[in-house]
N, C-alpha and C positions, 0 to 999 in steps of 0.2 A: 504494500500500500504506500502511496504517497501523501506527506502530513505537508503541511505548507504553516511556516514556522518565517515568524516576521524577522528580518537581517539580524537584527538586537537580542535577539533570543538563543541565539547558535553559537553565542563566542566560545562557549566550554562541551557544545556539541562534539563527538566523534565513530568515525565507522568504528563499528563493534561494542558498542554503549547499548545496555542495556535498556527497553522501553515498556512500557504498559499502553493498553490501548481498549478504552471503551466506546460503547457507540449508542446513541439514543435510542435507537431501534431494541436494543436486547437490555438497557440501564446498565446502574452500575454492579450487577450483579454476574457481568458477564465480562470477565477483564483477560486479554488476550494481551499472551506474553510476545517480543519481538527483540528485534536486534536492528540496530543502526546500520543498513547498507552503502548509505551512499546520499550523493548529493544532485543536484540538476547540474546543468550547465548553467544552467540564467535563471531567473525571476521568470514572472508570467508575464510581464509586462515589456521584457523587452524578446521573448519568443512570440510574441501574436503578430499575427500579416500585417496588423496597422497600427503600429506603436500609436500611445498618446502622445502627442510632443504640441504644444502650446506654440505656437507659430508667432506670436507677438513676439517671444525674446523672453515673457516670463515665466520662469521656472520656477515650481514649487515644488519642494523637498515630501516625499512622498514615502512613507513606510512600504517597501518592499516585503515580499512575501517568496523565500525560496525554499521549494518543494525537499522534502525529506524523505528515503527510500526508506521504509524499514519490514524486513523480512516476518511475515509472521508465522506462529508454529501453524502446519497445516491439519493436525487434529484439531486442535482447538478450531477453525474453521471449519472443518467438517460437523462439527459438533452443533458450534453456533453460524451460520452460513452470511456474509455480509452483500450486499448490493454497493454497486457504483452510485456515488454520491451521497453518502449517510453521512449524518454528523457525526463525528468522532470525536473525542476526549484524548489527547494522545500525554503522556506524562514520559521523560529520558530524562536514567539516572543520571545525569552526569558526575558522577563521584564512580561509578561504575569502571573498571580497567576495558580499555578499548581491547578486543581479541585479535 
């Protein structure tokens, strides 16, 4: 699954950090273990066909949001089964030793 985790939140991020991950759809009684895979190349904002870009000249500083890969266990999917696009709750320990 991909978490979208705003720039400022990932300084102490790392591949093979430990995660939790809940989802509206099942509460929080259904909490799906993972592991930190990886990163995007870019933000959303500057992969989309038509960047936003303010043609006047002014620029407003904009909280980025770059997508987080994190593997999760496939029983525990099988078990509890997720849909594209659910709200998710995502929690990385970061105190966790990267693998």
């Amino acid at each position: 699954m991909d978490a979208n985790f705003k720039e400022v939140q990932l300084q102490d991020v790392k591949i093979g950090q430990r995660a939790e991950v809940t989802s509206d759809l099942h509460g929080g009684d259904v909490v799906y273990k993972g592991v930190v895979e990886g990163f995007s190349g870019g933000t959303g904002s500057v992969m989309s066909t038509i960047p936003a870009q303010n043609a006047t000249g002014n620029w407003i500083k904009v909280v980025q949001r770059l997508p987080v890969r994190i593997r999760l266990d496939p029983a525990e999917l099988a078990a509890h089964p997720l849909q594209t696009g659910l709200s998710m709750n995502v929690t990385i320990d970061t105190a966790s030793t990267a693998r």
